[in-house]
matplotlib code that plots the C-alpha trace (Angstrom):
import matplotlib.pyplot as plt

x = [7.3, 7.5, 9.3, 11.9, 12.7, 13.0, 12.2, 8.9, 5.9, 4.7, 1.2, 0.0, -3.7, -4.1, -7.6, -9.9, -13.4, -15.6, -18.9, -21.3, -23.8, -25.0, -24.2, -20.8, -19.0, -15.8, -14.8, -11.2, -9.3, -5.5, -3.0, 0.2, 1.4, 5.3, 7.1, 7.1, 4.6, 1.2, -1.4, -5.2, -8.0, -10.6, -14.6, -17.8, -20.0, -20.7, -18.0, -16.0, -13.3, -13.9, -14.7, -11.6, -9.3, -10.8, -9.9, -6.4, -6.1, -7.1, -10.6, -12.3, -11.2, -11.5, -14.3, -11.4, -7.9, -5.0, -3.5, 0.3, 0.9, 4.4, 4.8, 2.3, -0.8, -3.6, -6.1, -3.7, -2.6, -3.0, -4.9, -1.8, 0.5, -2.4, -2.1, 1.9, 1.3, -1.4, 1.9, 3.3, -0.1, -1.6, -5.8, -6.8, -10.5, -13.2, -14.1, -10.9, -12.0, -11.0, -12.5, -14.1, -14.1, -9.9, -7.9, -5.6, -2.8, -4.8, -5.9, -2.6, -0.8, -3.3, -1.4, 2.0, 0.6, -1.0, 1.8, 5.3, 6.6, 7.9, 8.2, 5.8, 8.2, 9.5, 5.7, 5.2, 7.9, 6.5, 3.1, 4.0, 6.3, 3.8, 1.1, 4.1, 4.0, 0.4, 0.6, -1.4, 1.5, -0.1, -3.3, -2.6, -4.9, -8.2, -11.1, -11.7, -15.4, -13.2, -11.6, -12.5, -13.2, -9.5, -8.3, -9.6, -8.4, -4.8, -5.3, -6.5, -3.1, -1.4, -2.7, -2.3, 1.9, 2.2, 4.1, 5.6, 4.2, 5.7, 2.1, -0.4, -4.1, -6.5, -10.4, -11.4, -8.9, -10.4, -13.8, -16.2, -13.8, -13.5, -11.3, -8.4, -8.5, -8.3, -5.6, -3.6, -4.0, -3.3, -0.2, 0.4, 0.3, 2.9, 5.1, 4.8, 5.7, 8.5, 9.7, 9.9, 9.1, 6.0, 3.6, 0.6, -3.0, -5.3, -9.6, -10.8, -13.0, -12.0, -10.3, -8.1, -6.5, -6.4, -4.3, -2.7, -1.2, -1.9, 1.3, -1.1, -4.2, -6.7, -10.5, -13.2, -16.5, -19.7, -21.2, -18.3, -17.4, -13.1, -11.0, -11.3, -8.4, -5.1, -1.9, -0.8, -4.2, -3.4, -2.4, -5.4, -7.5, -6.1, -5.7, -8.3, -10.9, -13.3, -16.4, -16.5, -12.8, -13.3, -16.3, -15.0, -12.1, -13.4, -16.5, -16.9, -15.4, -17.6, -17.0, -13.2, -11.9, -15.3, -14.7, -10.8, -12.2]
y = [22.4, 19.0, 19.1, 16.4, 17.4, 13.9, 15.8, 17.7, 15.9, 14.8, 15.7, 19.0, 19.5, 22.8, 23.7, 22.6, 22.5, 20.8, 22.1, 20.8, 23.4, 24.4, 20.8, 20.8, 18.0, 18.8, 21.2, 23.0, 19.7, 19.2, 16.9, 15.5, 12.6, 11.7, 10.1, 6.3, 5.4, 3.8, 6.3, 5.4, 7.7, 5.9, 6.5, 5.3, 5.6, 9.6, 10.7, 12.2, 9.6, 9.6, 13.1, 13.7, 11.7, 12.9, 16.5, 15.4, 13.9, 17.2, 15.5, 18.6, 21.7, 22.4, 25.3, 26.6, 25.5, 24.2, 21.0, 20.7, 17.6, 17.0, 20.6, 21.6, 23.8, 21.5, 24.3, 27.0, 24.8, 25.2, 22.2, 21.5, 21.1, 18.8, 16.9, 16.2, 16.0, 13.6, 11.5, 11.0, 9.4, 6.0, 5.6, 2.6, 3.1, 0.5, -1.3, -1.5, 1.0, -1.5, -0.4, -3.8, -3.7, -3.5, -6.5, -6.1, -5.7, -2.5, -1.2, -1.3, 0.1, 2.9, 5.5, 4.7, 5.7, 8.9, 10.1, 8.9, 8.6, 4.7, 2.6, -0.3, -2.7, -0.9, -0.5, -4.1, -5.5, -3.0, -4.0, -7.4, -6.4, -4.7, -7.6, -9.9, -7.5, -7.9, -11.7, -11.8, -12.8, -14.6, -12.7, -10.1, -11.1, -11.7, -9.0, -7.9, -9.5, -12.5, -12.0, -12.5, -9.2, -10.0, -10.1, -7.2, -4.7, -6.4, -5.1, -1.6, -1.4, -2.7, 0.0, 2.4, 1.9, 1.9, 5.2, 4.4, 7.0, 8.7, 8.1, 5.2, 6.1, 3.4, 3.5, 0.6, -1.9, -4.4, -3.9, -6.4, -9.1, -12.4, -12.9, -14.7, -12.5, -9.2, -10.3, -10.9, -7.8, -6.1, -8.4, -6.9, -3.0, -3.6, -5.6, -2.4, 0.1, -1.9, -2.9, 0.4, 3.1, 4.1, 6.0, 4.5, 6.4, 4.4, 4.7, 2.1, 1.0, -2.9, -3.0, -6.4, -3.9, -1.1, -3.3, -5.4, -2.2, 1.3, 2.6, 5.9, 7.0, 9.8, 9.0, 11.5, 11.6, 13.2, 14.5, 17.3, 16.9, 16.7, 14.8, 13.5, 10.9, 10.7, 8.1, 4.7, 2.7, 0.2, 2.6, 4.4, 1.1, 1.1, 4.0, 6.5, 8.2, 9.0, 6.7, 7.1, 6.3, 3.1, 2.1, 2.2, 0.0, -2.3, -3.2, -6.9, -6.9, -8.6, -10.7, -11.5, -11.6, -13.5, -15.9, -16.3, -17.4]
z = [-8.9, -7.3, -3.7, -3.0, 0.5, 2.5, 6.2, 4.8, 4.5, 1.4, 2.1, 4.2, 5.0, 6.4, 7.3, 5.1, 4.5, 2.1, 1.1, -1.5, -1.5, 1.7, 3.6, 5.3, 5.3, 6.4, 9.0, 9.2, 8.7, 9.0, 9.1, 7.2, 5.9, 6.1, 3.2, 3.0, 5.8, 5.3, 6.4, 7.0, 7.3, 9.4, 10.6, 10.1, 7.1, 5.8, 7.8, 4.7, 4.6, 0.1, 0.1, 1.5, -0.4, -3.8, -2.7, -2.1, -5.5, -6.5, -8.1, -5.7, -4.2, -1.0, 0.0, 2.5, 3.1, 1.3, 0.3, -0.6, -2.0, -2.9, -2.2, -4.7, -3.6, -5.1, -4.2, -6.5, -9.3, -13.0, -14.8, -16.7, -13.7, -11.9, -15.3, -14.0, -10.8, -11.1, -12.8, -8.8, -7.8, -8.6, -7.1, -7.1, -6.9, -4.4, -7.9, -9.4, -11.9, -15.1, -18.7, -19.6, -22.4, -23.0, -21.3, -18.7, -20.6, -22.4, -19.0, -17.2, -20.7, -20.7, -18.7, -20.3, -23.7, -22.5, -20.6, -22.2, -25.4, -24.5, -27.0, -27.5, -26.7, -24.1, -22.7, -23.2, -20.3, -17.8, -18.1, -17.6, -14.9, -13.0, -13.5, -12.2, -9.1, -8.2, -9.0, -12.2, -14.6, -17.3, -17.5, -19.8, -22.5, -20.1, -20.0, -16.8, -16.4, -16.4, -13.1, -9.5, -7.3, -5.8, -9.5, -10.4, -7.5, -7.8, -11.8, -10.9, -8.5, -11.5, -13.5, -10.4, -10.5, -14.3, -14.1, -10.5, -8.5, -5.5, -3.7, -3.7, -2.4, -1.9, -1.2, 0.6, -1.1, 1.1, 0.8, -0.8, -0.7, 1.1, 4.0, 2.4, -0.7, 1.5, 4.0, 0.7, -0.6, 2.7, 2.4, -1.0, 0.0, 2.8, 0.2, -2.2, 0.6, 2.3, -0.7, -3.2, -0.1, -1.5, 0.6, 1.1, 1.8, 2.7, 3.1, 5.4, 8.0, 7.8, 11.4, 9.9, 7.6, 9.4, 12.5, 9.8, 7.3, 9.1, 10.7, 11.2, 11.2, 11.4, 12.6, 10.9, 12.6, 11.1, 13.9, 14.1, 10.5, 11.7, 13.2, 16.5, 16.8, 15.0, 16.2, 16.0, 15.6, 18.5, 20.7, 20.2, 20.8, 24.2, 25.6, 23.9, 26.3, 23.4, 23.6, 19.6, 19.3, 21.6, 20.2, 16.7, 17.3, 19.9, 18.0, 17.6, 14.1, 11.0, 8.2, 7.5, 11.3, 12.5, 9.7, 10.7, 13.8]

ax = plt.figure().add_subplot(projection="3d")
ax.plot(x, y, z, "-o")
ax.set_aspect("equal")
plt.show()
């Protein structure tokens, strides 16, 4: 059953570990995320950042541990209560995730007609409501090979909020996209969670987003397969000891901020 408790945390990591076969690559990982805030999980490349979002999605289960999301124990649950669960989430995948060969308006109508019993009409003004949201009002009718990258991750969130889920996870929203493009869509995500208090988990190593959207983060690191820094992300920038915490976030940061320059 789905908790609604405001003071306990809508997501509760306790312990995990992610195996696939022999190779480890996640350690006895915790942490929680709070209702309503915009959560990052940070680190360089093959530190387990994806892994671990998938498993709390409930797309793996963890070798050890738990995860409660929405008070649900993702590593316990039946497939038909995942199936319900899943209805409180919205992913919006790094490529957007769109099935070319249905338009917008198909893709973004998709999980309404799998999961409710809403009239066409009815489906109809919230898939142009939620296009309206992501600023691609009129573009209901275009195939998605039609569309910029930018269009095409502002579609995926689209289709991500169709059934207005309590939790929005992102895997690198910004990544392969231009500067302007990905400071809008950073722009977009704080809209989303100021304006309808959705919490926001986000996958990134794009220092512009995490400093522009990240109220908190978590920093995974390979070599010790955890985590090794969790906080405010500038305050960690200024005051962390950890060569590998300083190094990530005071590395001269490529493409959209050099380019801003």
């Amino acid at each position: 059953m789905l908790s609604r408790n405001p003071e306990e945390p809508i997501i509760s990591v306790e312990g995990i570990t992610a195996r696939f076969g022999e190779e480890t690559i996640l350690a006895d990982v915790s942490f929680q995320v709070r209702r309503g805030e915009r959560f990052a999980i940070l680190g360089g490349s093959g530190c387990g950042k994806t892994v671990l979002l998938k498993h709390l999605v409930g797309l793996y289960r963890p070798y050890t541990g738990t995860v409660r999301v929405m008070g649900t124990n993702m590593t316990e649950v039946e497939e038909a209560d995942l199936i319900e669960l899943r209805k409180k989430m919205g992913v919006l995948f790094q490529s957007g995730a769109l099935l070319g060969s249905l338009t917008l308006y198909e893709n973004v109508a998709l999980p309404l007609q799998a999961y409710t019993d809403l009239s066409p009409a009815a489906i109809e003004e919230i898939v142009r409501m939620k296009l309206a949201l992501v600023n691609l009002e009129g573009y209901q009718n275009h195939l998605p090979e039609e569309l910029s990258g930018g269009m095409k991750k502002r579609a995926g969130l689209a289709r991500a909020m169709a059934l207005d889920p309590e939790i929005l996870f992102f895997d690198e929203p910004s990544g392969g996209l231009d500067p302007v493009t990905a400071a809008e869509m950073d722009n977009l995500i704080k809209g989303i969670n100021t304006g309808m208090g959705t919490t926001m988990v986000i996958v990134t190593h794009d220092l512009p987003s995490i400093f522009g959207v990240a109220s908190r983060v978590i920093m995974l690191d390979k070599g010790v397969r955890g985590i090794i820094a969790e906080g405010d992300p500038s305050t960690l920038r200024e005051t962390s000891q950890d060569p590998r915490v300083v190094h990530f976030f005071n590395r001269q940061m490529a493409g959209r901020d050099q380019e801003e320059r």
